[in-house]
N, C-alpha and C positions, 0 to 999 in steps of 0.2 A: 201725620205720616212719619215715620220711621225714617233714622237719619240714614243716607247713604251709602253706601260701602263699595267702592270699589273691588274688582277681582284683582287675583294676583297673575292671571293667567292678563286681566289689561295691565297691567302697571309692567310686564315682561313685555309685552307686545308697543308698549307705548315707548321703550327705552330702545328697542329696535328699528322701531320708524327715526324716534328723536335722534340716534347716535350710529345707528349703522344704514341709514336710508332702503328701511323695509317700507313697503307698498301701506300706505294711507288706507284707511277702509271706505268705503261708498260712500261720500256724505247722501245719497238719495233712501240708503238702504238699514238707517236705524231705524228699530221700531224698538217700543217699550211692551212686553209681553206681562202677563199675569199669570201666577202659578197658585198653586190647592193648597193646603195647609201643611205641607210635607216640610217640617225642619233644613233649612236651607243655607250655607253658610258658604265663607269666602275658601271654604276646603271642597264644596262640591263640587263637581265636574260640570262640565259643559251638557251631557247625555243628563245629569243628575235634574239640571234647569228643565229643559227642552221634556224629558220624562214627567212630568210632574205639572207642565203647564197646561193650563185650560183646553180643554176641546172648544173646537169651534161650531159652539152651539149657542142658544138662546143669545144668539148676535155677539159671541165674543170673534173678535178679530183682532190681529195683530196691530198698533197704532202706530200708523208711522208719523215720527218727529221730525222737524227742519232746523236745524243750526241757519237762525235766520242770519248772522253776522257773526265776526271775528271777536266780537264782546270785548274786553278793556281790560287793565290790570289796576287794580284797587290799593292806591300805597297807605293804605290806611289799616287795610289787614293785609297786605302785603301777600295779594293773590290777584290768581287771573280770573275772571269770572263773566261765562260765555251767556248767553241770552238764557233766558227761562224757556224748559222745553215743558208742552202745553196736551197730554194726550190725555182722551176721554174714551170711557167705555160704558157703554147704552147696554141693557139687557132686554134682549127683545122673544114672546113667548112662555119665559121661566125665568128666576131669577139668576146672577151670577155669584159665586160668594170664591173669594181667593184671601191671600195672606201677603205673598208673594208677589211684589210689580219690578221687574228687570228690563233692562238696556241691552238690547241686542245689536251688534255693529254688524254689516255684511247680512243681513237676514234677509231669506226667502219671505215672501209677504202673505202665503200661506200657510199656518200654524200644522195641520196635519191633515191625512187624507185618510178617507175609511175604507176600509176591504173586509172580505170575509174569508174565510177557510175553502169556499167554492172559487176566491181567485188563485188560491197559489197552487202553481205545479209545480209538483214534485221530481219530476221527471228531467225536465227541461231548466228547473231551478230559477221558474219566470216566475212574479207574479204580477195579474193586472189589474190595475187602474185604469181605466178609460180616461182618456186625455189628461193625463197627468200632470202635465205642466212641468214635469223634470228634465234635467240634461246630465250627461252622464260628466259622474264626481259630484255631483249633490248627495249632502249630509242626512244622513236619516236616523232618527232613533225610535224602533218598535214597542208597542205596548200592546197589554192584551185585555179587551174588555173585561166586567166583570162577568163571572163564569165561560170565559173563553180561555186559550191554549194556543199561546204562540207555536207557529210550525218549527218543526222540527229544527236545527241547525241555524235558527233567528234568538240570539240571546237579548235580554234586555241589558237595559242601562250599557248596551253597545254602539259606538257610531261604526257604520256602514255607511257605504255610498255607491250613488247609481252605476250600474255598469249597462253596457249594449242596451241603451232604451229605446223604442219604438216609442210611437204614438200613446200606444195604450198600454205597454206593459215594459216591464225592465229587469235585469237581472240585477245580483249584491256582492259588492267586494269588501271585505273591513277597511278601515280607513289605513292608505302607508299599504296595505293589499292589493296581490295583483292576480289570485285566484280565484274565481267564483265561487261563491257561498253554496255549499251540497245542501241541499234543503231536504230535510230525510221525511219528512210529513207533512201533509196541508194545517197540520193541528185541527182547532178547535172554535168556531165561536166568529169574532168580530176585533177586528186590531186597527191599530191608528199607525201610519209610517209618518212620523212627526218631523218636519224639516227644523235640520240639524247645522244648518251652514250657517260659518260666522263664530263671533264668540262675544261672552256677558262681560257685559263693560262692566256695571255696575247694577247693584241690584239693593231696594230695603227691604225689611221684614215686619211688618204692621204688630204690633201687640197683641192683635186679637183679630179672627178674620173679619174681613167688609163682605158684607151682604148686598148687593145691587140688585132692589126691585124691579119686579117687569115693567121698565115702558122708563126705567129712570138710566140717569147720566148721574156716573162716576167720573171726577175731573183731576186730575194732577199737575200741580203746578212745579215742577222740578228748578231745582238751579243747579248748575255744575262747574264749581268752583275748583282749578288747580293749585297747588302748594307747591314748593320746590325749597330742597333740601340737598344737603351733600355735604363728602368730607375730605376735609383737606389736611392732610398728616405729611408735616415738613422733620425733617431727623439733620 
């Protein structure tokens, strides 16, 4: 496996909680995600991760991990070092093949949802999902199959979020937005609204992609180990 890497969007979020007492993330709500072979790095965006991660097909699903305990600090390499987090992913149908395995904190535990150009109104600026599972201010980032045509006023590598949801349908504001999204066309084709909530703690890059046969288990053993550093300048 590919050594770890930290984002820089956690290591800001992490000095917020540590130093100005911002809000903890869900320990129930990490899952470890797997993304395509898309060039991925500690400069990419959040939309960049989430855009690029697996469809939830041939049994890929999100895996959620448990921080079984508070883990110890090691005066030996003079680190903190939390339990080994344990997540597996079975292809079931087809094979899976990715590059990409990321640490999602806050995450929705459904990867994305599918629709077609026959759900989105133009009109009304709805589009639906049948029993969607959202609640309004959920993270969304749209993509558009191949040979399809995001609707009109739906950009990619953009986070949106749920507005006025119903049951089965919802409308979209940008994120930090308080205007509904003008949706100028149904487009074209079959798109995925990829749940966007949360942010990549940490994510590796395999050297070359993994192939997961049908009917097999892909296993990762992770450890996640803290360092702490600072500087002290007296005059």
């Amino acid at each position: 496996m590919a050594t770890g890497i930290f984002t820089s969007a956690w290591i800001t979020e992490s000095a917020k909680i540590l130093y100005r007492g911002g809000t903890p993330p869900d320990v129930s709500k990490f899952r470890v995600c797997l993304a395509n072979t898309a060039v991925l790095t500690r400069a990419s965006t959040l939309a960049d991760f989430i855009g690029n991660e697996l469809l939830p097909s041939n049994g890929y699903t999100r895996s959620s991990v448990n921080f079984g305990s508070d883990g110890s600090y090691d005066t030996t390499d003079q680190r903190h070092e939390l339990p080994f987090l344990s997540p597996s992913f079975t292809a079931s149908g087809a094979s899976l093949q990715f590059q990409t395995a990321f640490l999602l904190a806050n995450s929705h535990s459904v990867a994305s949802l599918s629709f077609t150009n026959s759900n989105v109104d133009a009109v009304s600026d709805r589009i639906t999902i049948n029993n969607h599972g959202l609640v309004n201010g959920d993270r969304l980032v749209f993509t558009a199959d191949a040979l399809a045509t995001l609707p009109g006023g739906i950009a990619a590598s953009t986070l949106y979020q749920v507005a006025n949801k119903t049951t089965n349908d919802f409308q979209l504001q940008l994120v930090g937005g308080s205007s509904i999204v003008d949706i100028a066309n149904t487009g074209s084709g079959t798109f995925r609204a990829r749940a966007a909530n949360g942010i990549v703690v940490a994510y590796g890059v395999e050297t070359s992609p993994i192939t997961i046969p049908d009917g097999q288990t892909y296993a990762y053993q992770i450890p996640i180990v803290l360092l702490n550093s600072g500087y002290i300048n007296g005059t």
